[in-house]
C-alpha positions in Angstrom: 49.4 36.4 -48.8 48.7 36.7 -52.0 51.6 35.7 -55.1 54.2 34.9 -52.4 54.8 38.8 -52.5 51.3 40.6 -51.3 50.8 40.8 -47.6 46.8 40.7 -46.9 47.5 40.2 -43.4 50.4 39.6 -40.8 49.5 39.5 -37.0 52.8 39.0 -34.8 52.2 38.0 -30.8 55.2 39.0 -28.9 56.7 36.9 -25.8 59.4 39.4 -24.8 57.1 39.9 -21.4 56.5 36.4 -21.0 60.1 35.4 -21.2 61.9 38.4 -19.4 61.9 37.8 -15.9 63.7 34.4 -16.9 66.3 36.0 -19.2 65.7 34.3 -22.1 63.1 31.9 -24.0 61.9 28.7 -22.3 61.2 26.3 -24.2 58.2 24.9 -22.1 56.6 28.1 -21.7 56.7 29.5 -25.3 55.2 25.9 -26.5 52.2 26.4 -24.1 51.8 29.8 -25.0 51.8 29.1 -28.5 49.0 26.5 -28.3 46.9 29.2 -26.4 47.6 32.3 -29.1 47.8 30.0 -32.0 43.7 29.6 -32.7 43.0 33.2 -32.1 46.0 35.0 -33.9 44.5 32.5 -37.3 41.0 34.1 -36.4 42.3 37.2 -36.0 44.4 37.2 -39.2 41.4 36.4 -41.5 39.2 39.1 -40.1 42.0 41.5 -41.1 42.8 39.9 -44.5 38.9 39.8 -45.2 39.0 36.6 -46.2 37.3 33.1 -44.9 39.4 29.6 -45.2 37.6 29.0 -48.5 39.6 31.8 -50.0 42.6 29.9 -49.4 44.8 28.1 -52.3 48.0 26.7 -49.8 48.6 26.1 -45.7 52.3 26.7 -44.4 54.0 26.2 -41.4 57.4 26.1 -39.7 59.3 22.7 -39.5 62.9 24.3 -38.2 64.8 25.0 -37.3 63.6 26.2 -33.8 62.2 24.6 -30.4 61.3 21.3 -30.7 57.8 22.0 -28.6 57.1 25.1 -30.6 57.4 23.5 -33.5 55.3 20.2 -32.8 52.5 22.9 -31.4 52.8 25.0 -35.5 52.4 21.5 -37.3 50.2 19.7 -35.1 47.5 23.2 -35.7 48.3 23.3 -39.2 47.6 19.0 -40.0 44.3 19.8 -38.4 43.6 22.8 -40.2 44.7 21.5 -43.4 42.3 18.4 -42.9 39.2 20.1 -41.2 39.6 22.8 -44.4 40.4 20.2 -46.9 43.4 22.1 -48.2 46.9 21.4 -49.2 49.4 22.3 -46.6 53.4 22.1 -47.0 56.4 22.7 -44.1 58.8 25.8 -44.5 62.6 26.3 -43.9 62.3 29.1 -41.0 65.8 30.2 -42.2 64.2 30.7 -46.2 61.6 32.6 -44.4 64.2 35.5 -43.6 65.5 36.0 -47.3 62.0 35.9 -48.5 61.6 38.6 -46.1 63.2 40.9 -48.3 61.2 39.9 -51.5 58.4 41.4 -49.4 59.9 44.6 -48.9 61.2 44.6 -52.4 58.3 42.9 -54.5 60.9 43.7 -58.0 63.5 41.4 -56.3 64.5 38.0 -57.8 67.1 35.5 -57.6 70.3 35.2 -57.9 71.3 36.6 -55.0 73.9 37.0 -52.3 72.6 36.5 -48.9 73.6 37.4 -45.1 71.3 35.8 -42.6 71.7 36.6 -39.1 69.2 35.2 -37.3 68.8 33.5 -33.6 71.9 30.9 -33.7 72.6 31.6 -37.3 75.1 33.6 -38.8 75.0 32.5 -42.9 76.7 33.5 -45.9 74.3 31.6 -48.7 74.1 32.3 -52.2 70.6 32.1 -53.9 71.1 30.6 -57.8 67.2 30.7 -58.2 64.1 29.9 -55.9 64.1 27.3 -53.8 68.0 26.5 -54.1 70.6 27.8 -51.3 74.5 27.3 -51.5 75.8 28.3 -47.8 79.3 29.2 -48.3 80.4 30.5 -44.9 78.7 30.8 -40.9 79.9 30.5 -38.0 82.3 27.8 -36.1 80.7 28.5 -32.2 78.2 31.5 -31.7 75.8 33.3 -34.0 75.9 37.4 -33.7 72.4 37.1 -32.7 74.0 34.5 -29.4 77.1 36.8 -29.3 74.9 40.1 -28.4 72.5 38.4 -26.2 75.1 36.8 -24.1 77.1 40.6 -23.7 73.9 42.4 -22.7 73.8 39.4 -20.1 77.2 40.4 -18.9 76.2 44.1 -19.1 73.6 43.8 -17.2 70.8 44.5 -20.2 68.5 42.4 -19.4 66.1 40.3 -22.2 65.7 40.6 -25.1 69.5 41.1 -24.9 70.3 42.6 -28.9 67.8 45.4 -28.6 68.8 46.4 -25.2 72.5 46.5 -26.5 71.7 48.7 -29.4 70.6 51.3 -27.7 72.9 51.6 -24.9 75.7 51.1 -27.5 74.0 54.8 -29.2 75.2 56.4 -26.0 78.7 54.8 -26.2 81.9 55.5 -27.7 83.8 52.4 -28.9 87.3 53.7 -29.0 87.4 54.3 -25.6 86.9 50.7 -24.6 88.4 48.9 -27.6 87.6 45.3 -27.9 89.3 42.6 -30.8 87.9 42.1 -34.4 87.1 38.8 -34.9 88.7 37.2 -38.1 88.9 33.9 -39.6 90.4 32.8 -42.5 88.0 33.0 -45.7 84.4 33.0 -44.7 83.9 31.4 -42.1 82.6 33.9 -38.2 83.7 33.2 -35.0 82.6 35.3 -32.0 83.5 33.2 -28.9 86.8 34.8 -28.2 85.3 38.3 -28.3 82.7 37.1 -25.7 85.0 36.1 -23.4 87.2 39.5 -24.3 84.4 41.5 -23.1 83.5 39.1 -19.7 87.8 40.0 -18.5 86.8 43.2 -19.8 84.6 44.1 -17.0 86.4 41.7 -14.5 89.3 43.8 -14.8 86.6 47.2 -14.8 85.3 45.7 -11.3 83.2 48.4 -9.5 84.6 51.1 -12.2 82.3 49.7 -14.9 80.2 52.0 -14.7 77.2 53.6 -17.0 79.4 55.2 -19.5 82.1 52.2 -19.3 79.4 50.0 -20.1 77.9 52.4 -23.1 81.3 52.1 -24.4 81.9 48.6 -23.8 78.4 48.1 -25.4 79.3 50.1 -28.6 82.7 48.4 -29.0 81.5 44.8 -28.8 78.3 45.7 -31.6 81.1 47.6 -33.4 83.2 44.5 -33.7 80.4 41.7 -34.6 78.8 44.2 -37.2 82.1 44.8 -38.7 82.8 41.2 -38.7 80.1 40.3 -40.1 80.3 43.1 -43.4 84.0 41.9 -43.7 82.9 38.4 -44.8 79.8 40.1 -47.0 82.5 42.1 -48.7 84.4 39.4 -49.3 81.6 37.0 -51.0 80.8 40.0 -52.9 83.7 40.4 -54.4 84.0 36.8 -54.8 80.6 36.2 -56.4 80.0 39.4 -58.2 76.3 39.1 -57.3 74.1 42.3 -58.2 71.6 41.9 -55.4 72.5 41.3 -51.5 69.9 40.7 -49.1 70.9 40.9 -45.0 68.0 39.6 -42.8 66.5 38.0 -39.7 66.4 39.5 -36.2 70.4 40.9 -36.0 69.3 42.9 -39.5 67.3 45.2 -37.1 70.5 46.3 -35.4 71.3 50.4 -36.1 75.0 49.9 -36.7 74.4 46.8 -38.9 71.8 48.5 -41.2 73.8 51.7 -41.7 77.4 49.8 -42.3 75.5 47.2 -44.5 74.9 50.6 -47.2 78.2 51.8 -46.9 79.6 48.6 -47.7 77.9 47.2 -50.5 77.8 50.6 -52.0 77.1 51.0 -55.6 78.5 47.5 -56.4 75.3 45.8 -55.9 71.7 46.6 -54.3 70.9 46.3 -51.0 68.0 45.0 -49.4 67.1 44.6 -45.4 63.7 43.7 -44.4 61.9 46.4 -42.1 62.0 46.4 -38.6 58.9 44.4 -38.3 59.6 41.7 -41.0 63.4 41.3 -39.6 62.3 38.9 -36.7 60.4 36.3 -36.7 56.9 36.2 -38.4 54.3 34.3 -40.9 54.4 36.7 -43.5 57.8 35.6 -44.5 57.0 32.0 -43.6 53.8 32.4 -46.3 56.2 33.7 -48.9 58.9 31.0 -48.9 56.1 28.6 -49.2 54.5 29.7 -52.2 58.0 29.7 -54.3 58.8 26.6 -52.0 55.9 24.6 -53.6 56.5 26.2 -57.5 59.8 25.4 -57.5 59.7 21.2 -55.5 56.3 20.8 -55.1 54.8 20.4 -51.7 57.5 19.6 -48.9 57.1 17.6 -45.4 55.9 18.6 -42.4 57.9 17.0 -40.0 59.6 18.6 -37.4 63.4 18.7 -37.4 64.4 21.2 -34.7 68.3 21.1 -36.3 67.0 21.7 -39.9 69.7 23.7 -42.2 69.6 24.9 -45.9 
């Protein structure tokens, strides 16, 4: 990374494989395979960046939120790195990671700025005054969208990773046919609970007639009404704030429906940036980003783990 905005390098390991016949992520397992990836994905990153550790000004890692064991495996390899190198090393705010994200795809962008971050079991409305400061001025009361579609590709059938699965069936679908509720909360707060349970009586009541298309449609309807929910609440801070740049990132900013409904609704008001595809979940590019305006802005931060961290 070079200026918090240059990417010399940014090698991603995927667990999808490792974690799919379970359903989901477990905790033990992704710790353990961290520590095994951890030392070679490093070697492997400076080969492709062309650079040895002397070359380096600044070490980063991850301090949450996230799992407690991957978390403690990140620092514990970063301490030792930052002492066996003799460099400076500070911890990150994964969730400042995601809007930094899009200051990588958009090098010209700079607070202040509006931003939507929907990522693993957040769903935030925060407003950026200026690096390294984050107002949070609405999220969710129970699950995130990112929860919300993992839990219906459950029901579905989908398999893991549940969002992903669920976009693409939900391309095949047609929403109106299988109408679910819109959730809506009074000013900007998200809720998506009762719409999770709408579409589990859903396909109770369906029985053995849920079939494929009833569950494409079922699929499109319940992406149609956390998207839509979600760009309600972004219109309404928009209006509210009258900010000129909007950023909507982490994993759930990969979603089809969410990427083209996030244009249309912002429009001409403001501009609109979404991270690619591969810069949308999680990764150390964004992680490197946040800490180099991180540091200019407070100086180096700690590196203890707090699995609950917020903004």
């Amino acid at each position: 990374m070079v200026d918090g905005r240059r990417v010399l390098a940014n090698v991603i390991h995927s667990q999808v494989d490792l974690h799919a016949e379970f359903g989901g992520v477990v905790p033990e397992l992704a710790a353990r395979d961290h520590l095994e990836r951890l030392p070679h994905l490093l070697d492997t990153t400076l080969e492709r960046a062309g650079i040895g550790h002397d070359d380096l000004d600044l070490l980063a890692v991850t301090r949450g939120p996230g799992l407690a064991g991957c978390l403690l495996v990140g620092v514990g390899v970063a301490e030792g790195l930052s002492a066996a190198w003799s460099r400076p090393l500070t911890g990150v705010n994964h969730l400042w990671g995601h809007i930094y994200a899009a200051m990588l795809a958009r090098p010209d962008l700079e607070p202040p700025l509006l931003g939507l971050v929907v990522s693993g079991a957040h769903s935030d409305l925060v407003l950026m005054p200026e690096h390294g400061h984050f107002e949070v001025i609405g999220r969710t009361r129970d699950d995130a969208a990112g929860e919300a579609f993992d839990k219906a590709a459950r029901m579905l059938g989908l398999g893991y990773p549940g969002g992903p699965a669920l976009d693409r069936l939900a391309r095949t679908g047609r929403p109106e046919r299988q109408p679910l509720p819109r959730p809506s909360l009074p000013g900007l707060e998200y809720s998506f609970s009762g719409l999770k349970t709408a579409l589990l009586y859903r396909l109770r009541d369906l029985g053995d007639g849920a079939g494929p298309e009833q569950r494409a449609d079922l699929a499109a309807s319940f992406e149609q009404s956390v998207v839509e929910s979600l760009l309600e609440k972004l219109d309404a801070a928009l209006a509210r704030t009258g900010c000129t740049e909007v950023v909507v990132c982490g994993g759930v900013a990969a979603n089809t429906l969410l990427r083209r409904r996030a244009a249309e609704v912002v429009g001409d008001r403001a501009r609109l940036t979404m991270p690619p595809l591969d810069l949308c979940t999680d990764n150390a590019a964004m992680i490197a980003a946040a800490a180099h305006f991180a540091v200019k802005a407070k100086g180096l931060q700690p590196t203890t783990v707090d699995p609950s961290l917020n903004w």
